[in-house]
Structures are given as structure tokens and as C-alpha cells.
C-alpha positions as CSV (number, residue, x, y, z in Angstrom):
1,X,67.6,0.3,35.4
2,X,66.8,-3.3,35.2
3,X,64.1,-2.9,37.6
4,X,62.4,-1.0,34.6
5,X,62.4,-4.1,32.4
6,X,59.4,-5.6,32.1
7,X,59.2,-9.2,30.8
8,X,55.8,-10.0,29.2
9,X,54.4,-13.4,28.2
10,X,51.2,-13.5,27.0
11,X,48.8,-16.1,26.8
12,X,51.1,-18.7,27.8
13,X,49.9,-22.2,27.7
14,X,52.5,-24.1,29.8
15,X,53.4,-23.1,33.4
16,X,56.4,-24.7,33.0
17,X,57.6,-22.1,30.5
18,X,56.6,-19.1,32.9
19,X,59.1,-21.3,35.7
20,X,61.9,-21.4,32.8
21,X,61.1,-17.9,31.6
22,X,61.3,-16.7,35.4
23,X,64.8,-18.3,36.0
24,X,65.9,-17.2,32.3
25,X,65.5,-13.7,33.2
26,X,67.0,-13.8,37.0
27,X,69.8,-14.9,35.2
28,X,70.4,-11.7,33.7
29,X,68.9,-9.5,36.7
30,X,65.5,-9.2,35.7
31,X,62.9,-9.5,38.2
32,X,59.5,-8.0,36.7
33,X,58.1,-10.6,35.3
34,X,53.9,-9.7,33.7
35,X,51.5,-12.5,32.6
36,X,48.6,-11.6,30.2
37,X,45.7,-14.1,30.1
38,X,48.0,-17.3,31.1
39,X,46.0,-20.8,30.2
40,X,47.1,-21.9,33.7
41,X,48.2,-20.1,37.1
42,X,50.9,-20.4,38.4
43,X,51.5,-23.9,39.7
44,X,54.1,-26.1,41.2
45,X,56.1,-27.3,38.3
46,X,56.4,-23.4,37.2
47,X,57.6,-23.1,40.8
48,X,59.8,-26.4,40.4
49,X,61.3,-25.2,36.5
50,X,62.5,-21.9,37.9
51,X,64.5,-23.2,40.3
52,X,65.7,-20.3,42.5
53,X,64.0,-17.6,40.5
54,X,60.9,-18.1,43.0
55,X,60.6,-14.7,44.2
56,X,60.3,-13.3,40.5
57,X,57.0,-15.9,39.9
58,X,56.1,-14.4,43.3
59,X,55.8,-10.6,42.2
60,X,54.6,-11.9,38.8
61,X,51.4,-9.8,37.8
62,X,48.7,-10.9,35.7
63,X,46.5,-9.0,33.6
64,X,43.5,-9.6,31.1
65,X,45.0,-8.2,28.4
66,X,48.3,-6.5,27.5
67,X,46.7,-2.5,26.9
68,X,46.6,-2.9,30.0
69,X,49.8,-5.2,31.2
70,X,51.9,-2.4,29.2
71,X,50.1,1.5,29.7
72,X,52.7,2.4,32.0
73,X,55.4,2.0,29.2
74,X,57.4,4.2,27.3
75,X,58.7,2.1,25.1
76,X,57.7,-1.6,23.6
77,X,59.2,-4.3,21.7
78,X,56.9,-7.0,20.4
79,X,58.8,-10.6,19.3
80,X,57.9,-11.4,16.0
81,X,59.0,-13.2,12.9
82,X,60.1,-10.6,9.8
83,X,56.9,-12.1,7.6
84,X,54.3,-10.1,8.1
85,X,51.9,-8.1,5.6
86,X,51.9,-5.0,7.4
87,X,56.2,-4.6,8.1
88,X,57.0,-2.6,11.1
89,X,59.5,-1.0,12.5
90,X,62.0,-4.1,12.8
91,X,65.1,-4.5,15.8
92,X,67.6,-6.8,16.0
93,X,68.1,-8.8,18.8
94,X,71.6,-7.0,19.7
95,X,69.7,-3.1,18.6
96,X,66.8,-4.4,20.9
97,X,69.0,-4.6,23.9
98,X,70.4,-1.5,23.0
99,X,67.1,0.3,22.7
100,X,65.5,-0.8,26.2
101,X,68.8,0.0,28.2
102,X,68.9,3.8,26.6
103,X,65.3,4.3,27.2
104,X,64.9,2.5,30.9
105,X,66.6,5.2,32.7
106,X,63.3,7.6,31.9
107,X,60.4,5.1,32.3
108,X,59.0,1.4,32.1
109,X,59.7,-0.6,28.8
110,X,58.9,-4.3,27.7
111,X,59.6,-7.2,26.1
112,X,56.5,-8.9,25.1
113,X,56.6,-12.7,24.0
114,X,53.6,-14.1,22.4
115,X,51.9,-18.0,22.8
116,X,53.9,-20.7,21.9
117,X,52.2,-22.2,18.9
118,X,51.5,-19.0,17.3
119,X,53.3,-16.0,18.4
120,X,51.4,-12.4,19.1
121,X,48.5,-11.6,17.2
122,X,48.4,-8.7,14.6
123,X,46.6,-6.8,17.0
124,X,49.1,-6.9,19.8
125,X,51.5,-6.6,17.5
126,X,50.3,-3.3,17.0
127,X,50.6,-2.3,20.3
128,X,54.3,-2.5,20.1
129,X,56.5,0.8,19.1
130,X,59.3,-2.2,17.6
131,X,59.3,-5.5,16.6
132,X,62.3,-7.4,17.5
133,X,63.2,-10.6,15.3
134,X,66.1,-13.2,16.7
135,X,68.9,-14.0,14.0
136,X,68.7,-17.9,14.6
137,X,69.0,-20.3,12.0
138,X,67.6,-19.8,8.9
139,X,67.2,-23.3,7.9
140,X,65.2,-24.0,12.0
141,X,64.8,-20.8,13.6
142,X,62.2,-22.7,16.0
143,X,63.3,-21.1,19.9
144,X,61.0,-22.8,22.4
145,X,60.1,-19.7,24.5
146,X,62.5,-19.6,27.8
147,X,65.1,-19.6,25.3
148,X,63.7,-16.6,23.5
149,X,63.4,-15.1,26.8
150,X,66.8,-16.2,27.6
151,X,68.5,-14.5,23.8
152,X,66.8,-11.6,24.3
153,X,67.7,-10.9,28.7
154,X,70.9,-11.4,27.7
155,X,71.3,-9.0,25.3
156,X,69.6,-6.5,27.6
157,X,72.3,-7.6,30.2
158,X,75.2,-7.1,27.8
159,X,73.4,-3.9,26.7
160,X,73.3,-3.0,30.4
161,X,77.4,-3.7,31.3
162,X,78.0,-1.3,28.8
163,X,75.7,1.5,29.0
164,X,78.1,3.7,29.7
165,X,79.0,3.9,25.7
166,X,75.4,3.5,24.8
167,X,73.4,7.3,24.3
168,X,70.9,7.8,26.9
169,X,67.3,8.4,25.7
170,X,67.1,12.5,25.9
171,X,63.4,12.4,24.1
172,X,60.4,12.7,26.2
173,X,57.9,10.3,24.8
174,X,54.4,9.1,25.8
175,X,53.3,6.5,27.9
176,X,51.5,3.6,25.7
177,X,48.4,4.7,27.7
178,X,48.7,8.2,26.3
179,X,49.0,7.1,22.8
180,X,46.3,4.5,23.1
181,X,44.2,7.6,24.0
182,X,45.6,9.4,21.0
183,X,44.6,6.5,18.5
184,X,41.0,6.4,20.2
185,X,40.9,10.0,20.0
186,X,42.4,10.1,15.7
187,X,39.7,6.9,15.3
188,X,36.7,9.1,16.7
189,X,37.8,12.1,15.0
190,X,37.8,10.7,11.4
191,X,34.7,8.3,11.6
192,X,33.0,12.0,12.8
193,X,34.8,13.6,9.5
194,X,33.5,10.6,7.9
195,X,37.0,9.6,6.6
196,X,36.3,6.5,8.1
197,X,33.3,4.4,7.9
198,X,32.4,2.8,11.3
199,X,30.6,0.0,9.1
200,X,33.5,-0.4,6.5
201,X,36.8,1.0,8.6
202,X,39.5,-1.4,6.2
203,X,42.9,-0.8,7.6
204,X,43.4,2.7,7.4
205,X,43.7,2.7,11.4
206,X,46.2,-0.2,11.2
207,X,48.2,1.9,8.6
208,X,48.3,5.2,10.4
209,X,49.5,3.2,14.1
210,X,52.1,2.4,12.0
211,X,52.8,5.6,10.2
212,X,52.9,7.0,14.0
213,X,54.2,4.0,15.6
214,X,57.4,4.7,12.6
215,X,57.3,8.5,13.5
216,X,57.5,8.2,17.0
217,X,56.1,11.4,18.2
218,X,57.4,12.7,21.6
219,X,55.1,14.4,24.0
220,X,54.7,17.9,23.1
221,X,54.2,16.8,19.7
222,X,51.5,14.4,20.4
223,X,49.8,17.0,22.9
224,X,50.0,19.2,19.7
225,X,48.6,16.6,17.2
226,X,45.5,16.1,19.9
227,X,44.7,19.7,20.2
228,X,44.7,19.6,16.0
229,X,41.6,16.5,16.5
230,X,40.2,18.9,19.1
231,X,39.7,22.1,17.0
232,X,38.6,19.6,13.9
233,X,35.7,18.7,16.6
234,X,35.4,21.9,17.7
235,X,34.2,23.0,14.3
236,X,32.6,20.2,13.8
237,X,30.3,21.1,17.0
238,X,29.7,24.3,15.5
239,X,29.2,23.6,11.7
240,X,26.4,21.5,13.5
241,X,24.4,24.4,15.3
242,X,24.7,26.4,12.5
């Protein structure tokens, strides 16, 4: 089940904190270990900070950008501070390991950790189906990021020892690839309804990821909700031959 965990750090400027953050999570039995756009490869004080967690930098994979570092996921939890505009769907740390252990069993998840200075952008934020906030101190909450790492492994660990008393996931839900596709298709759809101005869109695409992103359809509803954009298109092709 472990296996399943992905650990994602994205855009991270010191290799030294990949090294940390690989050692953090062998800790706790996690081995997958996904860069996004790192500053710096992977170098010898990484190698050096993580001590004997070598093999996870090893079978570390980078990507560009994290659509991509994430599609094969069923499930995603973004770190983030409570403060934001647009709230979403919010975890606690001790909830968050909970979440990824009863959902591993069926397919990938992951932990995504944003830059060190300034966290994950609103827009990869909102690639996230939870954000998951650590209950530090209120008067200097400031984690470096292995320790981050670190809170939240643990928790999946602790999560893990007692699965056993932890329901299993029994909902079939898409792959964040399929509901990327879903968005691009909803996006299309109502610029071509002109519900949405390509020109002037606002944030009525932000809103309704999170409306969706708060339902959390499972597959066969989301199959349903993109045959609905079909057959609006589908009239739409034939109001325009008419």
C-alpha cells in the first residue's frame, strides 16, 4: 500500500531538501519519491543529506510539471496554509493520513509539497482534490520542508499500522488525468454556449473545480456528466446546420 504513496516536491530550490525529504520518507516506508521542475538535479549533497535513503533519490522521477507528475492518481492532497481566497476542501494532518491509506489500496495517491519560500501556486493548488494544513504553532508555524515531509509520512505510517480500523475506499473514482479531461472538456463546452468568454473567463472555471473538486464525483457519474457536455455539443453542431 505504501508503494502507492507518491511524495511530490515541486519546484524545489535546494537539493539538500530533496536528500532530507528522501531519508524523511524512508523513514516511514515510503520509496516513491516525484520531482516537478527541481531548480537543481540531483547532486551530491542531496545524495550526502539522505543518508541511506539513496536508492529512493535513485528511482526519483522528474517531470515538467505536476498534471503530468500526478495523472495517474486517484486521489491528491496539496500542502497549504488555511488563508486562501478561494477555501477548499481542508484535511488535517492526522485526516490526511487517514485519507491516503483508505484510498491507496485502489490506485496511486500524493502528497504534493510546494517551493520553499512560497508554497504551491493557486494553480496547482487546484489540481489537488484536498488541501492538507499542519497544526503547528500558531504563534511560528514556519516547517522547513523535510520536516513537513517528515509530519505528514508519519502520519501516513501511523495511518498505515492501523488500517485495519480505518474503512477502505469502496468508491470508484477517476484518475486526475480523467478529470483534467473533464474540466477541458466543461471549459470548451461553455466558452461554445458562450457562458464563458474566452477573452474575459473571470473565475468561474476556478469556482466550479472547486464545486467538483468538493463533490467528488466517482466514475460513472463523471462518464455521465461528459456525455451531458456531449449532447449540449451535439445540438450545438446541429442548431449550426440548420
Amino acid at each position: 500500500m505504501l508503494d502507492k504513496v507518491k511524495i511530490v516536491l515541486v519546484n524545489t530550490s535546494h537539493t539538500g531538501n530533496i536528500g532530507s525529504a528522501a531519508r524523511a520518507m524512508k523513514t516511514m516506508g515510503l520509496s516513491e519519491l516525484v520531482l516537478v521542475n527541481p531548480v537543481s538535479p540531483i547532486d551530491g549533497k542531496a545524495s550526502a543529506l539522505a543518508a541511506g535513503a539513496g536508492d529512493v533519490l535513485a528511482h526519483a522521477q522528474t517531470f515538467d510539471n505536476l498534471q503530468d507528475a500526478i495523472s495517474d492518481c486517484g486521489l491528491v492532497i496539496g500542502t497549504s496554509a488555511r488563508s486562501r481566497t478561494l477555501s477548499w476542501p481542508m484535511l488535517d494532518s492526522r485526516e490526511c493520513g487517514k485519507k491516503i491509506v483508505s484510498e491507496s489500496e485502489q490506485y496511486k495517491t500524493a502528497l504534493v509539497f510546494g517551493r520553499e519560500n512560497s508554497g504551491l501556486s493557486n494553480e496547482e493548488l487546484q489540481l489537488c482534490h484536498f488541501h492538507v494544513c499542519i497544526d503547528a504553532n500558531p504563534e511560528y508555524s514556519s516547517l522547513n520542508l523535510a520536516a513537513a515531509v517528515q509530519t505528514l509520512c508519519y502520519e501516513v505510517r501511523m495511518a498505515f499500522l492501523e488500517k485495519d480500523k480505518i474503512p477502505s475506499q469502496q468508491s470508484e473514482y477517476p484518475l486526475s488525468e480523467e478529470l483534467e479531461g473533464f474540466y477541458v472538456h466543461l471549459e470548451k463546452t461553455l466558452q461554445r454556449t458562450q457562458f464563458i468568454i474566452p477573452n474575459h473567463p473571470g473565475i468561474v472555471m476556478t469556482k466550479l473545480r472547486r464545486l467538483f473538486n468538493r463533490a467528488r464525483p466517482e466514475s460513472q457519474e463523471l462518464n455521465i456528466l461528459r456525455g451531458i457536455l456531449s449532447s449540449v455539443n451535439k445540438v450545438a453542431d446541429e442548431a449550426g446546420r440548420e
